[in-house]
matplotlib code that plots the C-alpha trace (Angstrom):
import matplotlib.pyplot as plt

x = [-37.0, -34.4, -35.1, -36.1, -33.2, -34.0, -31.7, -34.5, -36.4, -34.8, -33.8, -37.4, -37.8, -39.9, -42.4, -41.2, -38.3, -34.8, -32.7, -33.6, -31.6, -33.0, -34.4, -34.7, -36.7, -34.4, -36.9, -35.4, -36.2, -32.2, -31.2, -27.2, -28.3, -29.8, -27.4, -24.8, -26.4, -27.9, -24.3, -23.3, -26.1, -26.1, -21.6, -23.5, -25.8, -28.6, -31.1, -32.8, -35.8, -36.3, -39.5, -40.3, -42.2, -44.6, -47.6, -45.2, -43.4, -47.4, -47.9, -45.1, -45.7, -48.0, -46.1, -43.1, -41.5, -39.7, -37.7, -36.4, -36.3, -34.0, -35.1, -33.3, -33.8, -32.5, -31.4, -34.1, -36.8, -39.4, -41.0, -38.9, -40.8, -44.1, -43.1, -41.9, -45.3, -47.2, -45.5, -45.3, -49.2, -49.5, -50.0, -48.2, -44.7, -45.2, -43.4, -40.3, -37.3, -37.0, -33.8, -32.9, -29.9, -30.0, -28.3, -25.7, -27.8, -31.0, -30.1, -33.0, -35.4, -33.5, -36.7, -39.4, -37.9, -38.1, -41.6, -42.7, -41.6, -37.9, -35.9, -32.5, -31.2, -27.3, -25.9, -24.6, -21.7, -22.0, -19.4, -21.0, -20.1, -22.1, -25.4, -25.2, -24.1, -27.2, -29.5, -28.1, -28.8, -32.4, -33.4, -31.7, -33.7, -35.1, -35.8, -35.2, -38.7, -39.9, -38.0, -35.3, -32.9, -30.7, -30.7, -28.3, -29.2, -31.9, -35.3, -36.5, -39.7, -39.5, -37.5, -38.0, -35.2, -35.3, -32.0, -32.3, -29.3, -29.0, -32.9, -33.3, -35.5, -34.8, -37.3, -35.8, -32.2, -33.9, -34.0, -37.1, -37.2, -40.0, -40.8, -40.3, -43.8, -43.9, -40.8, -42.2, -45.0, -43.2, -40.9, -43.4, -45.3, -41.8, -41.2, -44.2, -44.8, -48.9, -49.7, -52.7, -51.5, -54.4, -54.7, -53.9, -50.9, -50.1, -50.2, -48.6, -45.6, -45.1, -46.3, -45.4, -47.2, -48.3, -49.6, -53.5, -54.1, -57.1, -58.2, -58.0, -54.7, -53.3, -55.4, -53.6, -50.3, -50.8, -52.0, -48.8, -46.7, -48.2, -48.1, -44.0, -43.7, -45.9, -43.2, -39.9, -41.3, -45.1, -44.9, -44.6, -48.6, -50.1, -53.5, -56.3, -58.2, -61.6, -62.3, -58.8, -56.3, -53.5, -50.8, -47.8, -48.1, -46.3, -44.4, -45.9, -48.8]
y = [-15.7, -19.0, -21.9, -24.4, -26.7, -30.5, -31.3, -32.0, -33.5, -35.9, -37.2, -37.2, -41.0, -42.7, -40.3, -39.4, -40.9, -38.9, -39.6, -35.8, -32.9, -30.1, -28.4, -24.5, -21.9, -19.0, -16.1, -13.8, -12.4, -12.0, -15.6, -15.1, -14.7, -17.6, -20.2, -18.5, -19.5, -22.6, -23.8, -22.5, -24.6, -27.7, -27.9, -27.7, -30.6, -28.6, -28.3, -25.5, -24.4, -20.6, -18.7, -14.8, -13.7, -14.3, -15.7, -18.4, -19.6, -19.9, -22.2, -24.4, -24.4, -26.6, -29.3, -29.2, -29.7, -26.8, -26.1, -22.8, -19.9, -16.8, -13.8, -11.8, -7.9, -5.6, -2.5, -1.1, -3.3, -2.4, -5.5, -7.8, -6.9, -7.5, -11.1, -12.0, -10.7, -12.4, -15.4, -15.3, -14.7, -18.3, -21.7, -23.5, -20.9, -18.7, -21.3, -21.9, -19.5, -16.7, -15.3, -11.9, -11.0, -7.4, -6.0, -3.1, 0.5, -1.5, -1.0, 1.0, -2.4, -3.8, -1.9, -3.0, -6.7, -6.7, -5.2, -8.0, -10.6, -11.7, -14.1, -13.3, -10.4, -10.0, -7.1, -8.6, -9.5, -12.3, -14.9, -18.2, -19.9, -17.3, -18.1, -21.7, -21.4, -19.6, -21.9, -25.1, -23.0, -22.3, -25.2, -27.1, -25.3, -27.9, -28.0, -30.7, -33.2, -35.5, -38.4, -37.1, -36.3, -33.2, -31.0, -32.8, -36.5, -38.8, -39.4, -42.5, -45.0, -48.8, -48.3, -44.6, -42.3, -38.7, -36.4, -33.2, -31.0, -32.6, -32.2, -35.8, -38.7, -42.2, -45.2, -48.8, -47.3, -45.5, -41.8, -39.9, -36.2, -33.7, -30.7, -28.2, -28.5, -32.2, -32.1, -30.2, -32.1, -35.5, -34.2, -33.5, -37.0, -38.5, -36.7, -38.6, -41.4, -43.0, -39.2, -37.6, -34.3, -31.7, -29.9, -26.5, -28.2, -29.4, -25.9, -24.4, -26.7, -26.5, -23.3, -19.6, -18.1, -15.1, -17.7, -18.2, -21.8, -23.4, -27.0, -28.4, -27.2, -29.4, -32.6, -31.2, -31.5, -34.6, -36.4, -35.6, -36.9, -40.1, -40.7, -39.9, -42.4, -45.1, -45.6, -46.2, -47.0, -48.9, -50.0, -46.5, -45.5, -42.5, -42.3, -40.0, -39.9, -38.5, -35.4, -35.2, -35.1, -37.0, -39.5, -41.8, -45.6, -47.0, -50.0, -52.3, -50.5]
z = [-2.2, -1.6, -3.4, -0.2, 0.6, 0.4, 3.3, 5.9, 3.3, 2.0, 5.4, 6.6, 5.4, 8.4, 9.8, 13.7, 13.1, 13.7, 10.5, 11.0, 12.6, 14.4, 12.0, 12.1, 9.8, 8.3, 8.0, 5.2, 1.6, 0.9, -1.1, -0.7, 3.5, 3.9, 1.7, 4.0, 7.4, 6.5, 5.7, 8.8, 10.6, 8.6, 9.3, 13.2, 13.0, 12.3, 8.9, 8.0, 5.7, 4.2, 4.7, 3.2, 5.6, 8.7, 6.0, 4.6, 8.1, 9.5, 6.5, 6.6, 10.5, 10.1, 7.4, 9.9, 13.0, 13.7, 16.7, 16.3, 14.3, 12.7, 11.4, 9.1, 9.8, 6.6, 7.0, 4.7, 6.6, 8.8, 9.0, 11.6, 14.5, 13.0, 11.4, 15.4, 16.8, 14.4, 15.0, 18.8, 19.2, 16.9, 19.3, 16.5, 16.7, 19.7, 21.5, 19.3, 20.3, 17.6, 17.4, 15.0, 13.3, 12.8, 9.9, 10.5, 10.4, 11.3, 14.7, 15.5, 15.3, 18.9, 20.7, 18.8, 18.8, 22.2, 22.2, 20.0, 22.3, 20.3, 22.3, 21.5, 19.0, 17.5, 15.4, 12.2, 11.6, 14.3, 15.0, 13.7, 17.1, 19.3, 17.1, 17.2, 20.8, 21.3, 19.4, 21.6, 24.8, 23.6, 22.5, 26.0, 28.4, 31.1, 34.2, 37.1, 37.3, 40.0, 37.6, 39.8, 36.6, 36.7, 33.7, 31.1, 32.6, 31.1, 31.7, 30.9, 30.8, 29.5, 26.1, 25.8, 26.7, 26.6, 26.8, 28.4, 27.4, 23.8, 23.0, 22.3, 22.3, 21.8, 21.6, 21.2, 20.3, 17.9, 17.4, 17.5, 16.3, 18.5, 17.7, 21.0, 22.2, 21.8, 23.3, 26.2, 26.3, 26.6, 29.2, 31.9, 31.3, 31.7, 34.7, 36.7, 34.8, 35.5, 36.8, 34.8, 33.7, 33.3, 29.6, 31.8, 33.4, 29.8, 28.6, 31.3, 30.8, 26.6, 25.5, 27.3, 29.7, 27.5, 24.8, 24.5, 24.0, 23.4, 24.4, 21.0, 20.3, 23.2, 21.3, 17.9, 19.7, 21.9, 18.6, 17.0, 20.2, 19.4, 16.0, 16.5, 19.4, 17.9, 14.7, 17.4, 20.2, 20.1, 23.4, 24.6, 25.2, 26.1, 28.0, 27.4, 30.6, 30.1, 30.9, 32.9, 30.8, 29.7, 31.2, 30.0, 31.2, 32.9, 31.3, 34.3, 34.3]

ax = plt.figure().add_subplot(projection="3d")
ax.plot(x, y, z, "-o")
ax.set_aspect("equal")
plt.show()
């Protein structure tokens, strides 16, 4: 197993705050694998942590942020397709992109990938450029809001800013790193700002569709949402209306 790199760490100095790049879990049990791709990455923008297995990514799931994640399939390994399935039946990873890199004579795995819900699969060796060109695809996915903001435009509400295409969020000139259901969860309150957003719309917005999600999960998430906001941007204040849901105030409101 890789020794865990301290890139993300050691940037991870004010809680919510972005001195932090997108951050992306390498799934693999082969060391030399991983310090190859997270070099790749990390020349990108991007930082990466190693997991073993489905067991260990669960765990360190819930310490960090993720917003994406690649899983190594050996040749001599069966297990790929059961480390995605775990992970996409999970609240807390089912909705992060999960791409595989199959190695050369694991080629057989591409069905039972697919079967287990992957996102994206490649046949190793893979051009560096056509992975991270995947990765910024995945993690730019958006759609157009009532805001009236075009995919790769900003949405924005008093000093909080939120970039579509780039994944990023900004509060007070200050960048503000989300994990991709915060993310998701933040877009669609900036979309309407003062509109009460239901925990099912809420769900139906950050999490997919084949993902069971329970009503204290959405609290987990939306508590998380605000801790990140409240160190950049304090004025930024998300409601809880009882027994409604939730909604982002207005700055006049």
């Amino acid at each position: 197993m890789p020794v865990h790199s301290t890139d993300a760490v050691e940037t991870d100095l004010v809680p919510g705050v972005a001195l932090m790049k997108p951050l992306v879990l390498i799934c693999s049990q082969d060391a030399e694998f991983y310090l190859f791709l997270s070099h790749i990455l990390e020349v990108d923008g991007f930082a990466s942590e190693p997991a073993g297995g489905a067991k260990e990514a669960l765990a360190m799931a819930d310490e960090r942020d993720f917003q994406a994640i690649v899983l190594d399939c050996g040749p001599t390994s069966m297990t790929g397709s059961a480390i995605c399935a775990r992970l996409k039946r999970e609240p807390r990873t089912g909705g992060l992109p999960i791409i595989a890199l199959i190695a050369p004579g694991a080629e057989n795995q591409h069905l039972d990938l697919l079967k287990a819900g992957i996102d994206e699969n490649f046949v190793r060796p893979i051009a560096p450029a056509k992975l991270l060109d995947c990765l910024r695809a995945r993690l730019a996915l958006t759609k157009r809001g009532s805001n009236g903001v075009e995919n790769g435009g900003w949405l924005s509400c008093g000093d909080l800013e939120m970039r579509l295409d780039a994944h990023r969020v900004r509060g007070n000139g200050h960048e503000i790193h989300l994990g991709p259901i915060e993310f998701n969860l933040l877009r669609l309150l900036l979309e309407t700002p003062g509109k009460v957003f239901t925990r099912d719309e809420l769900i139906g917005a950050a999490w997919p569709a084949n993902i069971h999600v329970g009503v204290r999960t959405v609290d987990v998430h939306m508590s998380r949402l605000r801790k990140a906001l409240k160190a950049a941007s304090p004025s930024t204040v998300i409601r809880t209306t009882r027994s409604a849901g939730y909604s982002l105030e207005r700055p006049d409101g």
